[in-house]
N, C-alpha and C positions, 0 to 999 in steps of 0.2 A: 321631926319624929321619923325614924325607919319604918321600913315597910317593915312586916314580916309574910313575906312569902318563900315558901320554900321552894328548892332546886325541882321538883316534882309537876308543881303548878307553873313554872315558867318554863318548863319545858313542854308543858302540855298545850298552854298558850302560842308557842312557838312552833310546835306544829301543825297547829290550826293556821297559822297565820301563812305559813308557805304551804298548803293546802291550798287555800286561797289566793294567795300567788301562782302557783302551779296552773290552777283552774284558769286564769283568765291568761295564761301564758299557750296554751293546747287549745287546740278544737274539740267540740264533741264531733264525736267517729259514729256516725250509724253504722250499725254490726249485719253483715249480710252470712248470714248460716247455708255453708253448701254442702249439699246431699252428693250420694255417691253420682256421678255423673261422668258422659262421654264426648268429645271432641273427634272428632273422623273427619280424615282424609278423604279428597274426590275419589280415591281407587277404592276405599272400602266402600264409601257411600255404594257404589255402583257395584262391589263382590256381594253385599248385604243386602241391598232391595233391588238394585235392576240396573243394568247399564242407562244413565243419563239422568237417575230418579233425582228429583229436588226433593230436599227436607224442607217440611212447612212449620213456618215460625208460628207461634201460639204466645207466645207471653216476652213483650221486652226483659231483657235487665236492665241494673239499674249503670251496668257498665256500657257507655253507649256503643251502639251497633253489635251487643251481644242480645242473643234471645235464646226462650227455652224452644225445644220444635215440641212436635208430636208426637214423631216417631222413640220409639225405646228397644232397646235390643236387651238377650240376656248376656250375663257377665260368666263363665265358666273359669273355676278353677280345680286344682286335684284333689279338693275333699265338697266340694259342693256350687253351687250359683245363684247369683243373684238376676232376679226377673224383673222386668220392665224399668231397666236403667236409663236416666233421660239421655237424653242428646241434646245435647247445647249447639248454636251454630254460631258463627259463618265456620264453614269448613276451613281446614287449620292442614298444614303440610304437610304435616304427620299426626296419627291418630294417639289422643292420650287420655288415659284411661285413669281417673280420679274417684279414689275410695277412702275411707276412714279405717285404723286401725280393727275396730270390732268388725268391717266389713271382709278387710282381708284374714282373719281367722277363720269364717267361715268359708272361706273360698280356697284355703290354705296356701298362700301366697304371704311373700315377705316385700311390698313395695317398698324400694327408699322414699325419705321424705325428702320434697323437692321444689324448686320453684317451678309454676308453672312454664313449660316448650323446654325442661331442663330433661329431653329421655334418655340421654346417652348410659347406658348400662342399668337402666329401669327395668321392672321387673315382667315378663309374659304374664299372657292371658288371654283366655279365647273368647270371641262375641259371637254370638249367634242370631243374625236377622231372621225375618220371612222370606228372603229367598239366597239364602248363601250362610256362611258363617268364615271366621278370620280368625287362624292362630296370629298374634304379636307376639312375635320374640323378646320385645318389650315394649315397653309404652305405660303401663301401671305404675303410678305413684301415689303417694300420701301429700298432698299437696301443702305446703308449708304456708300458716298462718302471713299473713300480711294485710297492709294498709295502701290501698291507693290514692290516690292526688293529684291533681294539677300543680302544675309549677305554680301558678299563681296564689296557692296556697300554701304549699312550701316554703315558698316566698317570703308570705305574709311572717308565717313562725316561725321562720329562720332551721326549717329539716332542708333536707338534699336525698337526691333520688340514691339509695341503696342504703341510706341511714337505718341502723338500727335502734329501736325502741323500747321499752316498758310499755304495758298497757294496764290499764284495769279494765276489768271487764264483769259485767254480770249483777244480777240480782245482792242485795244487802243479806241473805242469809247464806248466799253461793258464792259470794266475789271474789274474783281470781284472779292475779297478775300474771299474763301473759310476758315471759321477757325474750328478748331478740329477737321482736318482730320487725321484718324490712319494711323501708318502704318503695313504695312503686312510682317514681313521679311522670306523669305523661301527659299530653295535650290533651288525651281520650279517656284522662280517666275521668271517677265521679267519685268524691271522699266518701272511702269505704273500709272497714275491714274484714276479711273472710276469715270465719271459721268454720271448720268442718261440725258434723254432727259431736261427735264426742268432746270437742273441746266448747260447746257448748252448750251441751248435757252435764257437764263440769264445772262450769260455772255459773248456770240457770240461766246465761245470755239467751234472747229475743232478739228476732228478727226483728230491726228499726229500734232496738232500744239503741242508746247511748256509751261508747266506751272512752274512754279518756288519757291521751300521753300521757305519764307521769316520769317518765324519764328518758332523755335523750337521748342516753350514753357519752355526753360529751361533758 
């Protein structure tokens, strides 16, 4: 006796089923949400609070050997500023200045989006400590979503460091597929993906929820 199902039902059956392949094919990606935040060089540490001043760590991340400090500096641009902007450490070569879309409107600045230590032609902005402040001719950017990992993870599911990705991401009434996310593959990383404030205010993503490859690009 034939079946009778129609083209409708087996298609819908069939995309359940590589759903489900997909799912045990990816990791879940804890999602880390980054706020507007600063990276400084040993020469500004010391034009900003004092020649030889240490910034004091206060909170690990979850990328090891990164932490939040203390200390916060304001952010100036040509229509307004933002106040008590973190500072991230260990000190970094050069100073990079990472904000969200909605942050640079206020500030009235146009940063490119960028991978992070990527400043070559990024955008100015000035910071202002408790005892100094710093024109950057650039160093602001809008920090381009991405996934970190260790090789040995990569490994495992057959990506490679600079592969491009599909994600999903976010709450069942928000969910949002991010696509062309890189990835980061390094000895020091910790499986993670960064999003800034807006992109996940846009897809109702949580710090420590869940996001999921759903396509390789390959």
């Amino acid at each position: 006796m034939a079946l009778n199902i129609s083209v409708e039902k087996i298609a819908a059956i069939t995309a359940k089923v590589l759903e489900k392949i997909s799912a045990m094919q990816s990791p879940e990606i804890p999602i880390g949400i980054s706020n507007r935040h600063i990276h400084l060089s040993r020469d500004d540490v010391d034009t900003l609070f004092g020649k030889g001043y240490e910034l004091t760590p206060t909170k690990e991340l979850k990328q090891p050997g990164q932490y939040a400090c203390a200390e916060t500096l304001t952010l100036k641009g040509p229509k307004g500023s933002l106040e008590k902007v973190r500072i991230l450490g260990p000190e970094r070569p050069k100073t990079q200045i990472e904000v969200s879309v909605t942050d640079s409107y206020k500030l009235g600045i146009k940063p490119p989006v960028r991978m992070s230590g990527d400043l070559a032609g990024s955008f100015a902005c000035d910071l202002v400590g408790p005892q100094g402040s710093v024109q950057k001719d650039e160093g602001a950017i809008i920090a381009m979503r991405h996934i970190h990992m260790t090789p040995e993870v990569a490994e495992q599911y057959g990506y490679k460091d600079g592969q491009t990705v599909d994600v999903e991401v976010g709450s069942d009434d928000r969910k949002t597929i991010f696509r062309n996310v890189p990835l980061r593959v390094t000895n020091t990383s910790a499986l993670e993906i960064h999003l800034d404030t807006d992109e996940a205010n846009a897809s109702g993503a949580m710090n420590d929820a869940k996001a999921r490859i759903i396509d390789t690009g390959e």
